[in-house]
C-alpha positions in Angstrom: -21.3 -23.7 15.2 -19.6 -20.6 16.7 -20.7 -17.1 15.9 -17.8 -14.3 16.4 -19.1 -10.5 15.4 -17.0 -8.0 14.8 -18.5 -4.3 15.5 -18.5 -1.3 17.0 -21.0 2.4 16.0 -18.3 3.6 14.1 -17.7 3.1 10.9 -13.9 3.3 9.7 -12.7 1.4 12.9 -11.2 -1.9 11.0 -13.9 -3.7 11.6 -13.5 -5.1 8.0 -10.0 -5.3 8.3 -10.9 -8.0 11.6 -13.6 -10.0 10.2 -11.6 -11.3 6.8 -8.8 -11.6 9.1 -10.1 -13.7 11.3 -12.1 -15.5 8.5 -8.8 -16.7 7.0 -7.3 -17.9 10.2 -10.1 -20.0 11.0 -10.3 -21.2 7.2 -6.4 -21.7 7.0 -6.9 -23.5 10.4 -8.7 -26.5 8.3 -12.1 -25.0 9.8 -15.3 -24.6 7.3 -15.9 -20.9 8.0 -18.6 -18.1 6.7 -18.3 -14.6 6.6 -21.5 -12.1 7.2 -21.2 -8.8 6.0 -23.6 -7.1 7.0 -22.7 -3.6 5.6 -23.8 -2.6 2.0 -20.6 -1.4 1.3 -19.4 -5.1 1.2 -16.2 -4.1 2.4 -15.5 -7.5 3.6 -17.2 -9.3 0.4 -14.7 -7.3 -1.6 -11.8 -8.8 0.1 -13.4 -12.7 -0.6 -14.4 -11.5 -4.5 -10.4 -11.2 -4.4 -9.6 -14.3 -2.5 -7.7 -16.8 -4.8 -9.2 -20.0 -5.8 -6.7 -22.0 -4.5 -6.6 -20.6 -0.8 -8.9 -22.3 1.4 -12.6 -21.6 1.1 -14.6 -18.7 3.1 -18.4 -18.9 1.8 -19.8 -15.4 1.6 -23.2 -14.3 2.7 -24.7 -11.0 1.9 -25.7 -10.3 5.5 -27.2 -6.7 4.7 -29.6 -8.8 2.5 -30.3 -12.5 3.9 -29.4 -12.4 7.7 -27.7 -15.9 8.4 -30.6 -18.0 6.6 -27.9 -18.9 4.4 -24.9 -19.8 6.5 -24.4 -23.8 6.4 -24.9 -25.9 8.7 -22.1 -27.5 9.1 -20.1 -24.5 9.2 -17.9 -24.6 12.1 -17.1 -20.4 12.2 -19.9 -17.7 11.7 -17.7 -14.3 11.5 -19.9 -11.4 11.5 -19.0 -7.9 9.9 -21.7 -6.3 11.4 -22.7 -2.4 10.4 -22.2 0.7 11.8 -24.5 2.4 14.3 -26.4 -0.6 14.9 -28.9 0.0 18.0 -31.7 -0.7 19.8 -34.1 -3.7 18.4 -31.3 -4.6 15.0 -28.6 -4.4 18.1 -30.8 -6.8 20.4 -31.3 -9.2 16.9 -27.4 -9.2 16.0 -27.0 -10.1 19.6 -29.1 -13.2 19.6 -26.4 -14.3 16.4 -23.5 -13.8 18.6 -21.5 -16.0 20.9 -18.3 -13.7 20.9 -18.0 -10.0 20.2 -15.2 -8.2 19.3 -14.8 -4.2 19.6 -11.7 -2.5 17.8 -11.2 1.2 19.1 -8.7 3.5 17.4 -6.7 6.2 19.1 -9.2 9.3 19.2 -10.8 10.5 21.9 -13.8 10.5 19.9 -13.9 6.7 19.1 -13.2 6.3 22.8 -16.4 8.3 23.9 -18.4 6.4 21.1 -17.0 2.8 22.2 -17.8 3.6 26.1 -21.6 4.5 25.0 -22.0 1.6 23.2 -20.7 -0.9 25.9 -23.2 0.4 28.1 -25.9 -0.2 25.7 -24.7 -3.4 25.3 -24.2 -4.1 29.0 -27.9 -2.8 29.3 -29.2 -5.3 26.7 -31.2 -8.6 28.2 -28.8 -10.8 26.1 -25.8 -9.7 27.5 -27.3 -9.6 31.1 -28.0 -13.3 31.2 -24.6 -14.3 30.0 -25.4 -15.4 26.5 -22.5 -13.8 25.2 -19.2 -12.8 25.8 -17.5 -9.5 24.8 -13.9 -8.2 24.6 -11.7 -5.1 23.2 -8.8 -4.1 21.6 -6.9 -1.3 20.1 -6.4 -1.1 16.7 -4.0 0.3 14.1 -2.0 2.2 16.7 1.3 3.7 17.2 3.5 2.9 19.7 5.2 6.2 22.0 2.7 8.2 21.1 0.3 10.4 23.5 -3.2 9.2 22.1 -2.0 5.6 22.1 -1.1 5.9 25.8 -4.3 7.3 26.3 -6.4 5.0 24.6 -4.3 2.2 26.5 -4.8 3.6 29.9 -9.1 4.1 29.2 -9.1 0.5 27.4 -7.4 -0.8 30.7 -9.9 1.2 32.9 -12.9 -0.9 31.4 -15.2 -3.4 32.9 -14.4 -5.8 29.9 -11.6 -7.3 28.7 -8.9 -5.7 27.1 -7.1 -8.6 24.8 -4.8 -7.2 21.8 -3.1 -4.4 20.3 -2.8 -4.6 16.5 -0.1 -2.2 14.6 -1.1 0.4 12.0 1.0 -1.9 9.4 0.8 -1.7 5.5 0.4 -5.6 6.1 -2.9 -5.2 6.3 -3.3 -3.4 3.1 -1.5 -6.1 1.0 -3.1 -9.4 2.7 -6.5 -6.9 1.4 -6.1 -6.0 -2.0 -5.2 -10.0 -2.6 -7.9 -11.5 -1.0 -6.3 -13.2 1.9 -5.0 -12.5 5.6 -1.8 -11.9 7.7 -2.3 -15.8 8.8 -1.4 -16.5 4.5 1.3 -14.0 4.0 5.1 -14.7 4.2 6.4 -15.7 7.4 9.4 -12.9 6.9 7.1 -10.1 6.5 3.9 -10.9 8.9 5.7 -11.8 12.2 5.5 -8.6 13.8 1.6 -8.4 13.5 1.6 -12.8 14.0 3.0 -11.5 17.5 0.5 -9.2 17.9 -2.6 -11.5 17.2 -1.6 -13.7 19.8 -3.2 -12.7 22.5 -6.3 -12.4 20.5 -6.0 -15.6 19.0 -5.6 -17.4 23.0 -8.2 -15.5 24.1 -10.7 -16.8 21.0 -9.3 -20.0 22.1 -10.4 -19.8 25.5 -13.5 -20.5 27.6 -13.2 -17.0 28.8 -14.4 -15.7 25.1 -18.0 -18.6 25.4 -21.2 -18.3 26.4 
């Protein structure tokens, strides 16, 4: 069973928007998948309330509630919506659940400054110390030829982690939301561009580079 969390200290990042998307990938991808939320806004239960019966099975779990105790065992993904401004001992905890962690920043110098403090927290942790999980970044809904994109690509590039994808600001998103699925489900003719873009991510998932 593989964990993948989604977070970062800032809420409004598209931390959501990651977690059901990469929870319909795996699921689409014939594997038995759970997603965590972990926020009480439910953000990412929302989206599965919506998902069609017919589209392949994501069993939800009230994270904010039950932990994991009720994630099955023979699930093969674990992806983890996990809250905002999570520290100390419930960032150690959610650590110990984690193989892979994934950190979308947007393009504001704020979420920059916010996403470099919390990598050094996390660096400083003992979990991350010996190894026992693996970390990465990426920039998220961005614009290309604009200022704050290059500069968000230039500090991104700068850290001591890696720096795997850029994902589009794309009203793709939005529709694959408000129906309960992901870009991985919608038509071919109209998801391409951000198929491209989730490439990287996806090789990178896919790689021993992203285990324990």
């Amino acid at each position: 069973m593989r964990h993948i969390m989604v977070m970062n200290p800032k809420g409004g990042c598209g931390k959501s928007t990651l977690a059901t998307n990469l929870a319909s990938y795996y699921a689409t991808r014939g594997k038995k998948t759970a997603l965590v939320d972990y926020d009480p806004q439910r953000s990412s239960l929302d989206w599965l309330d919506r998902r069609p019966a017919k589209r392949p099975e994501i069993s939800a779990i009230e994270g904010y509630k039950e932990g994991l105790k009720h994630v099955a065992r023979n699930s093969d993904i674990v992806v983890i919506d996990a809250p905002a401004r999570a520290h100390g001992k419930e960032l150690t905890d959610l650590l110990h659940h984690s193989d892979t962690i994934l950190i979308p920043v947007l393009p504001s110098t704020i979420d920059m400054q916010a996403t470099g403090r919390f990598i050094e927290e996390l660096k400083a942790t003992p979990t991350f110390k010996n190894r026992k999980v693996k970390i990465a970044v990426l920039a998220n809904r961005v614009r290309d030829n604009t200022l704050i994109f290059d500069e968000l690509d230039a500090y991104l590039t700068k850290l001591r982690v890696p720096y795997i994808a850029t994902l589009r600001e794309a009203q793709n998103y939005i529709r694959a939301y408000t129906r309960g699925l992901g870009i991985f489900e919608l038509p071919n003719y109209l998801a391409w561009p951000d198929l491209e873009e989730w490439g990287p991510l996806i090789d990178w998932l896919n790689s021993r580079a992203s285990r324990p």
